[in-house]
N, C-alpha and C positions, 0 to 999 in steps of 0.2 A: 421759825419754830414750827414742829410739830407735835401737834397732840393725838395720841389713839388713848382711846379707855374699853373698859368695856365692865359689863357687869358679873361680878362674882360673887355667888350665892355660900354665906355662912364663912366666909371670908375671918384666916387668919394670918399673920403674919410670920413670916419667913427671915431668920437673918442669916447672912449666908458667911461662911470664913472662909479664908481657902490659907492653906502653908504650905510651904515648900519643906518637904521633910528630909531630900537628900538630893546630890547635885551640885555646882558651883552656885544654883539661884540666880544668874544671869539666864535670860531668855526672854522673849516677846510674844504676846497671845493674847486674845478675846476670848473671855469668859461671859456666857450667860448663861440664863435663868427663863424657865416657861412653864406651865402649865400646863397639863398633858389635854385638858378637856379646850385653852385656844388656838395654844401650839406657835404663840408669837413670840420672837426673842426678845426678851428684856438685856439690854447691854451692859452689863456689870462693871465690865473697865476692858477698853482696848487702846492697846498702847499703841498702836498704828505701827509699829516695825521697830518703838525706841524700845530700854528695856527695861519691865515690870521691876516696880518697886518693892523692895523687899523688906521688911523689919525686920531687927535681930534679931526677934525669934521665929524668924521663918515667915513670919502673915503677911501677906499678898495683900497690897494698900486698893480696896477695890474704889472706884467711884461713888458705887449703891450697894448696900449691904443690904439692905430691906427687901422685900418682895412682897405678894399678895398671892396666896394659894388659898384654894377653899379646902373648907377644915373634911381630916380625911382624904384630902386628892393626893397628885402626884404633883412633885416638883420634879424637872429635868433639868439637870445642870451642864453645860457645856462647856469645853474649852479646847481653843483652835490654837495651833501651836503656829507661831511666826519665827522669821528670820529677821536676827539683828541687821538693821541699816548701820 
C-alpha cells in the first residue's frame, strides 16, 4: 500500500457524480479528481480497459465519490477515454 496526504487549509468536501447522458453507455476510462493549488490525481474509478458500469439511469458506479477541496478552491475533474479489451 501507498499513502500520500497532504494538508488542506479550510477543507470542504466534494462529492463527485458523473452520467452518461447519451451514447450506447458502453466504454472504458479513468476519471479523476485534483485540486488545482496540489495538482495530484485522486483516481475515482479506472476500469483498466473493462467496461464502466452503468446504472439505469445513466450514473457512472465510481469507486470514490468524496474528495477534499479547500472551501472556495478549484476542483479539476478528468477523464481519459479507453479502449474496450
Amino acid at each position: 500500500m501507498s499513502f500520500r496526504f497532504a494538508h488542506v487549509r479550510r477543507a470542504v468536501e466534494a462529492t463527485i457524480i458523473a452520467r452518461v447522458t447519451s451514447g450506447s453507455g458502453r466504454f472504458a476510462a479513468c476519471f479523476t479528481a485534483r485540486t488545482a493549488s496540489i495538482g495530484e490525481d485522486v483516481v475515482l474509478l479506472d476500469s483498466r480497459g473493462q467496461e464502466v458500469s452503468v446504472a439505469d439511469d445513466g450514473e457512472v458506479v465510481l469507486w470514490r465519490r468524496v474528495v477534499v477541496v479547500e472551501h472556495q478552491g478549484e476542483l479539476v475533474l478528468g477523464m481519459e477515454d479507453a479502449a474496450l479489451l
